[in-house]
VEXDREN-2710 file (C-alpha; in Angstrom, 1 decimal):
% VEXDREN-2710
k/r/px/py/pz
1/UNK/6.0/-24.0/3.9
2/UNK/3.2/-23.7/2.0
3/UNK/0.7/-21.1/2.6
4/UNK/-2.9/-22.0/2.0
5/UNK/-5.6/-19.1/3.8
6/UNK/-8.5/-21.6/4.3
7/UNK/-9.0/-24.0/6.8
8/UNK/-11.1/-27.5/6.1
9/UNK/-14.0/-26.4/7.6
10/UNK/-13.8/-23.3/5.4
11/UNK/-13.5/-25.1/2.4
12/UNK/-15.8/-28.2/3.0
13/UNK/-18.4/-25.0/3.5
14/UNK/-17.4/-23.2/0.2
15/UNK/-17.8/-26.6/-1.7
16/UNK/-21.2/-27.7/-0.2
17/UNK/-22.4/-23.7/-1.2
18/UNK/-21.8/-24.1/-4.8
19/UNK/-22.9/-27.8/-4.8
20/UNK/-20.4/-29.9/-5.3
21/UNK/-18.8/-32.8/-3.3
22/UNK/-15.3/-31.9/-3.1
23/UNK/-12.6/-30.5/-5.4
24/UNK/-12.5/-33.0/-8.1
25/UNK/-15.7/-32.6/-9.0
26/UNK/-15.1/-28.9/-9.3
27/UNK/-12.3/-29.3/-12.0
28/UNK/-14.6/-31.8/-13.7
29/UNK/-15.2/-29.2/-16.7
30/UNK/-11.4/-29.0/-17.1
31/UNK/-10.0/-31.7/-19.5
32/UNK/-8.0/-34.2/-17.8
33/UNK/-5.3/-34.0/-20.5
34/UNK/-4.6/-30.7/-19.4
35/UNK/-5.6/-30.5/-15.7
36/UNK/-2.0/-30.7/-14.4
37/UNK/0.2/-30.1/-17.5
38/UNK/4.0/-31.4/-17.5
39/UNK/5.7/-28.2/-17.6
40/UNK/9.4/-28.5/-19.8
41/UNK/11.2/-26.0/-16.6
42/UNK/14.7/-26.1/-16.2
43/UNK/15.8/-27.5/-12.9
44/UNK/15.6/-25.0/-9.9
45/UNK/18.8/-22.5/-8.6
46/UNK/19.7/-21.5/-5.4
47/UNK/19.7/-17.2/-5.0
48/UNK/23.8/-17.5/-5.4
49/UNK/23.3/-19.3/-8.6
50/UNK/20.2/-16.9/-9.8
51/UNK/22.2/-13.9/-9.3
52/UNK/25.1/-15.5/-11.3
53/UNK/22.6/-16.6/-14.1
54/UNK/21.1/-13.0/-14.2
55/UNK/24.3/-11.2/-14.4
56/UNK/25.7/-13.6/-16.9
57/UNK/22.4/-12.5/-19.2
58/UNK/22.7/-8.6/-18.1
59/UNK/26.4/-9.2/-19.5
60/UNK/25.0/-9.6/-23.1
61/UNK/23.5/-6.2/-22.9
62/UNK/25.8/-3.5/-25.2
63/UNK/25.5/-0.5/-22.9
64/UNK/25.9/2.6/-24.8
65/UNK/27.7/5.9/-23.1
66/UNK/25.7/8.7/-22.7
67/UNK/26.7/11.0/-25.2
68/UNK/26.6/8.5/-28.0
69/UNK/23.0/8.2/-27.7
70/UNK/21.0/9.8/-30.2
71/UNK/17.5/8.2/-29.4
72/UNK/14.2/10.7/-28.1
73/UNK/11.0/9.9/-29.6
74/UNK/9.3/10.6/-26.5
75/UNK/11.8/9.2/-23.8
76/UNK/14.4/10.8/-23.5
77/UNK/18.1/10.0/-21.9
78/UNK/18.5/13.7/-18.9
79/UNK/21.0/14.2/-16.1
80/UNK/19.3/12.7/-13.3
81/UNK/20.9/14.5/-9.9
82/UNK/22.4/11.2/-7.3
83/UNK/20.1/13.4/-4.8
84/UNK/17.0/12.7/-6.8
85/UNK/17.6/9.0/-6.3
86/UNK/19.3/9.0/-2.7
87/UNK/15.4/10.9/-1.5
88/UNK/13.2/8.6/-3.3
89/UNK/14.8/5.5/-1.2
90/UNK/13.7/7.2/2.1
91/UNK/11.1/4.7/3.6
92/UNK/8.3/7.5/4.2
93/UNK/8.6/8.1/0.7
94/UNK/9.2/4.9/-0.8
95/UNK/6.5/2.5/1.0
96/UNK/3.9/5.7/0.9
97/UNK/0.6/5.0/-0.4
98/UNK/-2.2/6.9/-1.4
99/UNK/-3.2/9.5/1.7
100/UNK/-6.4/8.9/2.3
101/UNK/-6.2/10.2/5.3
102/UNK/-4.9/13.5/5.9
103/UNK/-4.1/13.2/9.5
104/UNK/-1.2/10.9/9.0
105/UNK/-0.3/11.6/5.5
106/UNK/0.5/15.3/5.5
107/UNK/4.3/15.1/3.9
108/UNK/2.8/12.8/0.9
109/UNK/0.2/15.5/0.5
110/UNK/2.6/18.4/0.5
111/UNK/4.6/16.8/-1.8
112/UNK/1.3/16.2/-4.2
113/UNK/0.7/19.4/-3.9
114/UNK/4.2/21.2/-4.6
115/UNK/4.5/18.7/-7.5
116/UNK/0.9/20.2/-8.9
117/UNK/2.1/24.0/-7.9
118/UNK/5.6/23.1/-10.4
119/UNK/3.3/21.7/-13.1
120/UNK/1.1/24.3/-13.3
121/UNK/3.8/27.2/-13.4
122/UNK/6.1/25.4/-15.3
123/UNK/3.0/25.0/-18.1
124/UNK/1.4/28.7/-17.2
125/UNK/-1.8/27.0/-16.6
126/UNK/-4.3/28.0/-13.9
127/UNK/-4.3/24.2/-12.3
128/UNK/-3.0/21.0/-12.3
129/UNK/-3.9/17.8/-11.2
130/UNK/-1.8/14.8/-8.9
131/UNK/-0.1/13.3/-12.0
132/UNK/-1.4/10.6/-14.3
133/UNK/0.1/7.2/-15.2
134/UNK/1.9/8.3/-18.1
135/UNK/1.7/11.3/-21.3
136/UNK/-0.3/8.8/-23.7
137/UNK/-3.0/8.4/-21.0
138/UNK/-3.1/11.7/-19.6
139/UNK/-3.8/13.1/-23.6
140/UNK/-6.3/10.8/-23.2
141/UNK/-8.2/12.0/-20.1
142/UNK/-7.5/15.5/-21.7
143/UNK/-9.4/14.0/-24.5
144/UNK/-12.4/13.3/-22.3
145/UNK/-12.5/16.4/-20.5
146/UNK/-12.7/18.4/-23.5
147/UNK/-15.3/16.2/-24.9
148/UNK/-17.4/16.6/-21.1
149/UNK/-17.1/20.2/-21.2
150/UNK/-17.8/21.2/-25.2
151/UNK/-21.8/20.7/-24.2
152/UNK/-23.1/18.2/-27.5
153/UNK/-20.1/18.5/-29.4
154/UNK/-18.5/15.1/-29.3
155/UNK/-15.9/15.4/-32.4
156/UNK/-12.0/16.2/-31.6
157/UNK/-9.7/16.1/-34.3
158/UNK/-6.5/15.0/-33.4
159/UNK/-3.3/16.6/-35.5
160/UNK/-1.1/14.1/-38.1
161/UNK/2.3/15.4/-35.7
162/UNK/1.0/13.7/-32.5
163/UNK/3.1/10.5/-31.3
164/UNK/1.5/8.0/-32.8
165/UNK/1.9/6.0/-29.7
166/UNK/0.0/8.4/-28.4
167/UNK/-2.9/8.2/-30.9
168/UNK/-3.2/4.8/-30.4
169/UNK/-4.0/5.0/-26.5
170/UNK/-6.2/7.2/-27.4
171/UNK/-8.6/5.1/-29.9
172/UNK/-8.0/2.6/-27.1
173/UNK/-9.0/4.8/-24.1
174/UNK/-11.9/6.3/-26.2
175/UNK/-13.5/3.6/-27.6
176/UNK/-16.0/3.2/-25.7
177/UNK/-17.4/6.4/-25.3
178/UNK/-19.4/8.5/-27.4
179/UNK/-16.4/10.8/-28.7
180/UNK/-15.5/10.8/-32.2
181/UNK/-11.9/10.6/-32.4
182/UNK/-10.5/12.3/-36.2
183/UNK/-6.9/11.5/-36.7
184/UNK/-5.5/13.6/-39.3
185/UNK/-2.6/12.1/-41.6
186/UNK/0.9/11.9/-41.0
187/UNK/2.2/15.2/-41.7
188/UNK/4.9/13.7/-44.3
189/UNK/6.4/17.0/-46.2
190/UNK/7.5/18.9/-43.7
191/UNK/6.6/17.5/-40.0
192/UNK/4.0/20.2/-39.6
193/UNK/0.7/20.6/-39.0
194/UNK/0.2/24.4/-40.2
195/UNK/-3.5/26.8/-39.2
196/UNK/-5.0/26.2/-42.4
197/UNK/-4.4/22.2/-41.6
198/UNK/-7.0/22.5/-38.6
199/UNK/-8.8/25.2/-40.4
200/UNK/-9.8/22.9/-43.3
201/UNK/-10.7/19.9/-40.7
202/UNK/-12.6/21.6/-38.1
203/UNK/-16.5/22.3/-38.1
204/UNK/-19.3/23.4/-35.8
205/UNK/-19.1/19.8/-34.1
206/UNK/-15.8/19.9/-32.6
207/UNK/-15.3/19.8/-29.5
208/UNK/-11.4/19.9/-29.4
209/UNK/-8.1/19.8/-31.2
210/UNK/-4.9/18.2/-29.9
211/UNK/-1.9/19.4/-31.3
212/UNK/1.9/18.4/-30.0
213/UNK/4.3/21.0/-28.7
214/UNK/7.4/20.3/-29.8
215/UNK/5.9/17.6/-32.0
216/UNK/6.4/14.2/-32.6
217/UNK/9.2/15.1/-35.4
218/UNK/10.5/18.1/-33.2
219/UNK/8.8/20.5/-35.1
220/UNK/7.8/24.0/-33.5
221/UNK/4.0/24.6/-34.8
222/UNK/3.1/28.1/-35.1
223/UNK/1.2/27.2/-31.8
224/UNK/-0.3/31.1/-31.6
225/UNK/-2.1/30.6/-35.4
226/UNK/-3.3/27.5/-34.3
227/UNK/-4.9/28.6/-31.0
228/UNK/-6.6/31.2/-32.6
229/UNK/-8.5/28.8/-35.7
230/UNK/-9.3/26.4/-32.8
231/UNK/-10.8/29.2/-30.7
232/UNK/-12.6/30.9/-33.3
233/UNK/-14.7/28.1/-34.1
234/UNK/-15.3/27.1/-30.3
235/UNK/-13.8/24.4/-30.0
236/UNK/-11.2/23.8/-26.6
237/UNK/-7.1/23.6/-27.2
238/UNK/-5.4/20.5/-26.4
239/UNK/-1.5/20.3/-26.4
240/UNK/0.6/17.9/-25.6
241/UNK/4.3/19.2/-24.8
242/UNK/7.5/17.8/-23.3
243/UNK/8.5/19.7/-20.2
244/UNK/12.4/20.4/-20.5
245/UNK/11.8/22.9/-24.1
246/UNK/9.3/25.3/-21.8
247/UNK/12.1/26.0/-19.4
248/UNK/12.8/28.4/-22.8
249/UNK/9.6/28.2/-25.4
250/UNK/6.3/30.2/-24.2
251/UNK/4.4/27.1/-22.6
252/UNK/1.3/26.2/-23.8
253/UNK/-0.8/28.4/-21.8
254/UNK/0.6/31.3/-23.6
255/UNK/-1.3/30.6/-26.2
256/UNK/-4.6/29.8/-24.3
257/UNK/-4.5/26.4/-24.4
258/UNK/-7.1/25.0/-22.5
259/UNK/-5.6/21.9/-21.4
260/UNK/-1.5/21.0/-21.2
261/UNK/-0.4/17.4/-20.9
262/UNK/3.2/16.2/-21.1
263/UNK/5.0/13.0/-20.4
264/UNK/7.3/14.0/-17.3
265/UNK/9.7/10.9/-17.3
266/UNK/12.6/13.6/-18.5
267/UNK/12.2/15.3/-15.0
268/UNK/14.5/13.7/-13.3
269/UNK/12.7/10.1/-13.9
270/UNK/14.4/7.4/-15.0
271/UNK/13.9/5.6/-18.5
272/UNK/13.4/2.1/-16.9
273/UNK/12.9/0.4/-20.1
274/UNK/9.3/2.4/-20.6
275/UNK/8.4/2.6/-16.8
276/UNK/6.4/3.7/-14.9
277/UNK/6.7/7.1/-15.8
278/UNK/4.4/10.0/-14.8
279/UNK/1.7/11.6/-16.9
280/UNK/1.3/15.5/-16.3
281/UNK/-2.3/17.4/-16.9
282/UNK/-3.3/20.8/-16.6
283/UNK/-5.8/23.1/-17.3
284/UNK/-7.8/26.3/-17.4
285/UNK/-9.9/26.8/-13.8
286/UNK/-13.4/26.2/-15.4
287/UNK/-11.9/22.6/-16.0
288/UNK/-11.5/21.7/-12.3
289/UNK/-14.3/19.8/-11.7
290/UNK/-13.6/17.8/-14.8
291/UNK/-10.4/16.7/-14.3
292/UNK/-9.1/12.7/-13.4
293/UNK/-7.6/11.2/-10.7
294/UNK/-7.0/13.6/-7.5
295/UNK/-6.5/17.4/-6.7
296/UNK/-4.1/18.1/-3.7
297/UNK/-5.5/21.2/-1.7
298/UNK/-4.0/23.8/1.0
299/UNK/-6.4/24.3/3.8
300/UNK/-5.6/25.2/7.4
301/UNK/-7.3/22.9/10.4
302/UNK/-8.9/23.7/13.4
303/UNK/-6.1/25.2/15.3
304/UNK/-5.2/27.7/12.0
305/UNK/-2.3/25.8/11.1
306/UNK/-1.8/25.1/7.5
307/UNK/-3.0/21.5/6.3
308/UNK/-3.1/19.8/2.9
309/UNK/-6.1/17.5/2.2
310/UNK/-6.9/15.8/-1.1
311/UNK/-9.9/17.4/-2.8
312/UNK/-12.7/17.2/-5.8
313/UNK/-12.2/13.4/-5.5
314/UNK/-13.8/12.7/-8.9
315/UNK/-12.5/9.4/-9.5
316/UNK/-14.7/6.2/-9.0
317/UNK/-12.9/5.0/-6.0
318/UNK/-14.0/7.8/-3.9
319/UNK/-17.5/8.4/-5.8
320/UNK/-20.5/6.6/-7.3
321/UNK/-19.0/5.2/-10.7
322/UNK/-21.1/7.1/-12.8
323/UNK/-20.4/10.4/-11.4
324/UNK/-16.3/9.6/-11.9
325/UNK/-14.8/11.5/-14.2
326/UNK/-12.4/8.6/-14.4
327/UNK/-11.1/5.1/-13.0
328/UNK/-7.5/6.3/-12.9
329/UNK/-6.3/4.4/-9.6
330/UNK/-2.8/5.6/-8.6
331/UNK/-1.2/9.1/-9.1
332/UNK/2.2/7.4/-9.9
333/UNK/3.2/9.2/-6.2
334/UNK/7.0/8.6/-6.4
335/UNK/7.5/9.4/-9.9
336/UNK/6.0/12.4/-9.4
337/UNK/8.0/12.7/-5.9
338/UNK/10.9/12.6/-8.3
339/UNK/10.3/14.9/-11.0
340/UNK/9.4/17.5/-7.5
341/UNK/12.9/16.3/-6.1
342/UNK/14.3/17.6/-9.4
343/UNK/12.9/20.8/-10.3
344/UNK/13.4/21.7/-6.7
345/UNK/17.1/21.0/-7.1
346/UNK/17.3/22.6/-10.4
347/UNK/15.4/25.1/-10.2
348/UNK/14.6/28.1/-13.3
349/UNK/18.0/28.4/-14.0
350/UNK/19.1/25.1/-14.1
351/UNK/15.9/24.0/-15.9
352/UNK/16.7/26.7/-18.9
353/UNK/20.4/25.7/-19.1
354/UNK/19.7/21.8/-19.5
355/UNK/16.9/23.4/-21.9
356/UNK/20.1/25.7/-23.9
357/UNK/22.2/22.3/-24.1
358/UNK/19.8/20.4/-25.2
359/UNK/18.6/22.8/-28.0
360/UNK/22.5/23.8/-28.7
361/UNK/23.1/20.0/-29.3
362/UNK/20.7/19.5/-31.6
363/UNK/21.5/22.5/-34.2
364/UNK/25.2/21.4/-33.8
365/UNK/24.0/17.5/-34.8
366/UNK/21.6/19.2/-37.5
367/UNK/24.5/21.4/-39.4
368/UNK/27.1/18.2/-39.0
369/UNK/24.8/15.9/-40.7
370/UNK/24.1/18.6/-43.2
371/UNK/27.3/18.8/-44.4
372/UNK/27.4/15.3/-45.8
373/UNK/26.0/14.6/-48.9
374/UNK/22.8/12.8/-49.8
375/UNK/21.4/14.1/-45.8
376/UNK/19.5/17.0/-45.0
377/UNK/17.3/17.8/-42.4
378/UNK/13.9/17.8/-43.4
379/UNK/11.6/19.6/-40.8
380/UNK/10.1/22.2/-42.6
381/UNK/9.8/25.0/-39.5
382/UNK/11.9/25.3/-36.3
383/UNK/12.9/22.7/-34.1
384/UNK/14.0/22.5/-30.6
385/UNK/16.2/19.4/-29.5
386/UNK/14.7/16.7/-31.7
387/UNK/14.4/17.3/-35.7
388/UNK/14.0/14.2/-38.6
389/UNK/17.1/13.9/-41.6
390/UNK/16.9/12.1/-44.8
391/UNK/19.4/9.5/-45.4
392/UNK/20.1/8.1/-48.7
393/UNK/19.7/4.7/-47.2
394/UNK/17.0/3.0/-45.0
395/UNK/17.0/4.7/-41.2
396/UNK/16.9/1.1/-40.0
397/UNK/20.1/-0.2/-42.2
398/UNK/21.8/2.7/-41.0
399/UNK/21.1/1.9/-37.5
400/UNK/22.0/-1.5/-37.5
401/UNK/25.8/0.0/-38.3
402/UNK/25.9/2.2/-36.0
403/UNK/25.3/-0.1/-33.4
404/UNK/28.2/-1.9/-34.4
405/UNK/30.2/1.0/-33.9
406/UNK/29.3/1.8/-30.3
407/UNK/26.1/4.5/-31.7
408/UNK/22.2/4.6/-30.1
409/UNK/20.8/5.7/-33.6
410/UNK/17.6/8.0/-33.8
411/UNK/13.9/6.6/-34.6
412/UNK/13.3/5.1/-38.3
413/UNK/10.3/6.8/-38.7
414/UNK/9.0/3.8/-41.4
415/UNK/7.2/3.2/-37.6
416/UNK/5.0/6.7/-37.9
417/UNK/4.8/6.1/-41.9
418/UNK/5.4/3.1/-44.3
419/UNK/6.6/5.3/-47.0
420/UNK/9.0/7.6/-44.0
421/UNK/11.9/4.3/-44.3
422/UNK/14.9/6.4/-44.8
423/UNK/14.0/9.1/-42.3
424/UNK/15.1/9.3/-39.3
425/UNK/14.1/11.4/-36.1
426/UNK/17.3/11.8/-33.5
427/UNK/17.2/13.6/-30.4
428/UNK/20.1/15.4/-27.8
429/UNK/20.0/16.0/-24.3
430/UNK/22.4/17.7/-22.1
431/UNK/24.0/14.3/-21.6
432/UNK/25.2/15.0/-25.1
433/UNK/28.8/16.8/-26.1
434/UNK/30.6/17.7/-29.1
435/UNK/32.9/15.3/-29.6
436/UNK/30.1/12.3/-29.1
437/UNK/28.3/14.3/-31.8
438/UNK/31.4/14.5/-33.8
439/UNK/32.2/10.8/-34.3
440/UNK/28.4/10.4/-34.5
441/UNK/28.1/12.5/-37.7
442/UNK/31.8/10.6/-39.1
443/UNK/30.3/7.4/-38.6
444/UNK/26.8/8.5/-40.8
445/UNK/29.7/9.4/-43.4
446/UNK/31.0/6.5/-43.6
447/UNK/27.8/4.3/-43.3
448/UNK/26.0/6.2/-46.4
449/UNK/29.6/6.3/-48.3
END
């Protein structure tokens, strides 16, 4: 049946209001050779025969096992507990919108605010806010606050080693505010950016650095040095970090950074093709009032029983526009409902033994691919579970063969730098094992022989 909302007298009212006679003089200004187009559709299926047709073109996919994918660069392939999954499907979880009102939305707002309590310890940061839409746009906002906060300083420079995904949201995002985004260069020799590196590019107008922890080529950056140029010069300490390496590296605010981001699709999230994942954003206290999209409280009502209400709503939904400190409009609630789920079920322990796999992996990977000739690994400092090798051919001819052999190859990083062609960044997990890694680093043999 079709639907149509309007009845005649609601529409003969709309037309006369706008001043035209009836409908065809309201498509007037639309050429007639294009007003009702032939469209070339092939002929319609019943749901039997979609389902068929979709399965026969899901068939065509080459579906790679788990430990012979060697493929990071920002997503990243984790054990996802069935428990994680089995939750999310609950209906008071799964329909759940945003809880406007606290009197009927108490378990969404407990969850909010568990999932902020986990962020914020799992980063050591003071506070943390109900999740953003992803890592690229949460770096962003961080972006923003930094610049809100630095008081006439509008400059942040913006390290070579930062996804350049990333950087390109952020020109996006920013563009049309008075921020001046510096991007330094690709760190090519190296995958560094090194103290003196921000030393020689900040000045008395910046308001903020962003550096990557790991970073984009898995490097480790002396993270401690940095902090203390950035700080020295008063400018604010942006870092954008992975969560599964903190479960064992000193998180950011160890280092007094003053805002934490971190893309949180490897806790317990699915990879989904690219999405939706969930954006993670902390910061120091003095930032609160600063900071996007919502902030889940504890309170207790009128009867002293504890309560959770959603507070310093700073985003232009709740709030005249030009007070928001943002238009972000969802807090990606069951993404973030997952990545609760799974450092609930994990816990410290399990976090820091996926963390010790992960790392363990990678060195083994690293010293196998060392051995052959014409490769070596070519991150200049330490790296945690995701590190860059030089291949004596082009990253993406090598990929392209070990496709045919059953392999996810790693990155060809010609996409972070024309002249980077036969590098390539590869990543482990804990869904990684020796033998996988074995035939991986037999078949890069071969290949480059």
């Amino acid at each position: 049946m079709t639907f149509n909302p309007h009845t005649d007298a609601e529409r003969k009212a709309m037309l006369e209001t706008i001043g035209v006679s009836g409908v065809a003089e309201l498509i007037e200004a639309i050429p007639e050779s294009i007003r009702f187009p032939t469209l070339d559709l092939p002929p319609r299926l019943t749901e039997l025969e979609a389902e068929l047709h979709m399965a026969s073109l899901a068939a065509k996919n080459d579906i790679v096992a788990a430990n012979q994918n060697f493929l990071g660069a920002g997503s990243y392939r984790h054990y996802s507990p069935a428990t994680v999954g089995q939750l999310l499907l609950r209906g008071e979880i799964f329909t759940a919108y945003t809880p406007y009102q606290p009197e009927v939305s108490q378990g969404t707002l407990q969850i909010i605010y568990e999932f902020q309590s986990l962020v914020a310890e799992l980063m050591q940061m003071e506070i943390a806010n109900a999740s953003m839409y992803d890592g690229a746009t949460a770096l962003a906002e961080a972006a923003l606050m930094a610049r809100s906060a630095a008081k006439g300083r509008k400059r942040v420079v913006v390290s070579g080693t930062v996804h350049p995904n990333y950087r390109e949201v952020m020109a996006t995002y920013c563009s049309g505010v008075d921020i001046d985004l510096d991007f330094l260069p690709v760190a090519t020799s190296g995958f560094a950016t090194t103290s003196p590196d921000i030393a020689a590019a900040i000045d008395d107008q910046t308001a903020a650095v962003i550096v990557q922890y790991p970073n984009f080529f898995g490097t480790i950056e002396d993270l401690a040095a940095i902090s203390h140029v950035v700080h020295e010069h008063g400018a604010a300490l942006v870092v954008a970090t992975y969560p599964i390496p903190l479960a064992l590296l000193k998180p950011p605010g160890a280092f007094g950074a003053d805002i934490a981001t971190a893309e949180g699709q490897s806790l317990g999230v699915a990879q989904s093709y690219g999405g939706p994942y969930v954006g993670l954003l902390a910061a120091k206290q003095s930032y609160v009032r600063l900071m996007p999209g919502r902030l889940a409280g504890m309170t207790t009502d009128s009867e002293g029983k504890r309560g959770y209400v959603l507070t310093l709503q700073t985003r232009e939904q709740h709030i005249r526009r030009e007070k928001a400190t943002s238009n972000i409009c969802t807090n990606q609630g069951l993404m973030a409902t997952a990545a609760t789920i799974y450092m609930s079920l994990l816990g410290t322990e399990g976090l820091r033994e996926v963390s010790r796999r992960s790392h363990a992996n990678a060195h083994y990977l690293a010293d196998g691919l060392g051995q052959l000739s014409g490769v070596s690994v070519a991150n200049a400092g330490e790296f945690f579970n995701e590190f860059v090798v030089e291949l004596p051919i082009a990253a993406d001819r090598a990929n392209s063969a070990l496709a045919e052999a059953g392999f996810q190859g790693g990155l060809s990083l010609s996409y972070a730098d024309e002249s980077l062609g036969n590098h390539m960044l590869l990543a482990t997990t804990e869904m990684n094992d020796r033998d996988g890694i074995d035939r991986f680093v037999q078949t890069v043999g071969k290949i480059i022989r």
